[in-house]
Every structure is written in C-alpha cells, then in structure tokens.
C-alpha positions in Angstrom: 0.0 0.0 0.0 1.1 3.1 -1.1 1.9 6.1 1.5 0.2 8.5 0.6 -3.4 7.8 0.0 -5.1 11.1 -0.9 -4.6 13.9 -3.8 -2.9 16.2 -1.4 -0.2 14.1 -0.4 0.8 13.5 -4.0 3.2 16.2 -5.6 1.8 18.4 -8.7 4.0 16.1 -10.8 2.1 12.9 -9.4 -1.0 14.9 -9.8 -0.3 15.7 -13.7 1.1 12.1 -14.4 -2.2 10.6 -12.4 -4.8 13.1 -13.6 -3.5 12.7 -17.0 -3.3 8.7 -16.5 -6.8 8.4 -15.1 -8.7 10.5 -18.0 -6.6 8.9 -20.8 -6.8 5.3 -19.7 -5.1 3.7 -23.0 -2.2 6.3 -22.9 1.3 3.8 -22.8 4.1 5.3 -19.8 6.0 6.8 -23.0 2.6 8.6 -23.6 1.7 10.5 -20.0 5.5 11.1 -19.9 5.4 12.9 -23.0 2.3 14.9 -22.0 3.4 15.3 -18.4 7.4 16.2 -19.2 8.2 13.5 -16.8 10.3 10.0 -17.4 9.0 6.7 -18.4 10.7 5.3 -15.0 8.6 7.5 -12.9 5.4 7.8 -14.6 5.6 3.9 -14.6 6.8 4.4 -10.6 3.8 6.6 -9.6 1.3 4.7 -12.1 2.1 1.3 -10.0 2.1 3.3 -7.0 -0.6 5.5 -6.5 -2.8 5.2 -9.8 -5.4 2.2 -8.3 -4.7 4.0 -4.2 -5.2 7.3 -4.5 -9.1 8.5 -5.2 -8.9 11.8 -7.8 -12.5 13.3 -7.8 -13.6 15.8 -10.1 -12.8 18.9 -7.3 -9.3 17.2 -7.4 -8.7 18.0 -10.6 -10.2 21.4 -11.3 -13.0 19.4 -13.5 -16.6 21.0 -13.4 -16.0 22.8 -16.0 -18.1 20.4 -18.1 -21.4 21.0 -16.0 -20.7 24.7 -16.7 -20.6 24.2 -20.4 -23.8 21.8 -20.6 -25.6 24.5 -18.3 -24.8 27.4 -20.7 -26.0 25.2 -23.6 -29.3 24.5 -21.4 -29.9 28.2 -21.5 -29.5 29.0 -24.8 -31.1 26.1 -26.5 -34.3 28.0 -23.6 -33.5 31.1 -24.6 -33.6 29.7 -28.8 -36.7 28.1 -27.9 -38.3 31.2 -26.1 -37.8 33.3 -28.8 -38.4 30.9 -31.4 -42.5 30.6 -29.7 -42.9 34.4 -29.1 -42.4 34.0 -25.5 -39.4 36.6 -25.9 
C-alpha cells in the first residue's frame, strides 16, 4: 500500500502524471510522460504506486468545468426556444 493515500499528499507532478493517466486510460508510460514532461521510469513508478490507491475526484482535478458548459447550452437552446415561440 502506497503512502500516501489522498490527492494532497501527492506532488503536482504525481498529480499531472495521475490526472493525465486516469482520464486517458489507453495512454502507454511513454505517452503520459510525454504529455506530463516527466520519465518513463517515474510515470511507470507513480502509475504502479498511487494510480489504483489514491481516489482523484472531479474537485481534485479542477474538472466542473463540463457542468458549466452543458448549463450554458441549457440556457440557450431556452433562450432559442423562447424566442423561437414568441415567449421573448
């Protein structure tokens, strides 16, 4: 078992190689180590370590951003449709 055990305890490079790792689940070592500027050896290190320990949630990660975007398209497809009846 790993030691550390949540987000916080990893460094920002474990974070980037595990973040990056986690939402690109078919991406080889050589891959997140390209995308994260890291090694093979230690993306492969922190993968075996902390990849199936440590839980990333989407506050983790700065996601959200999605349920922003899918709200803003909410309102204007209501705002198309609004106008489209007459309402506006």
């Amino acid at each position: 078992m790993p030691k550390k055990t949540s987000w916080e305890d990893l460094t920002d490079k474990e974070q980037d190689i595990i973040e990056t790792a986690v939402e690109n689940p078919d991406m080889t070592h050589e891959e997140v180590a390209e995308e994260t500027d890291s090694s093979v050896s230690y993306v492969g290190k922190t993968r075996r370590e902390y990849e199936d320990h440590v839980e990333v949630t989407e506050e983790d990660t700065g996601g959200g951003a999605g349920g922003a975007v899918i709200l803003l398209i909410l309102v204007l497809a209501a705002l198309y449709w609004a106008s489209s009846t007459g309402i506006i």
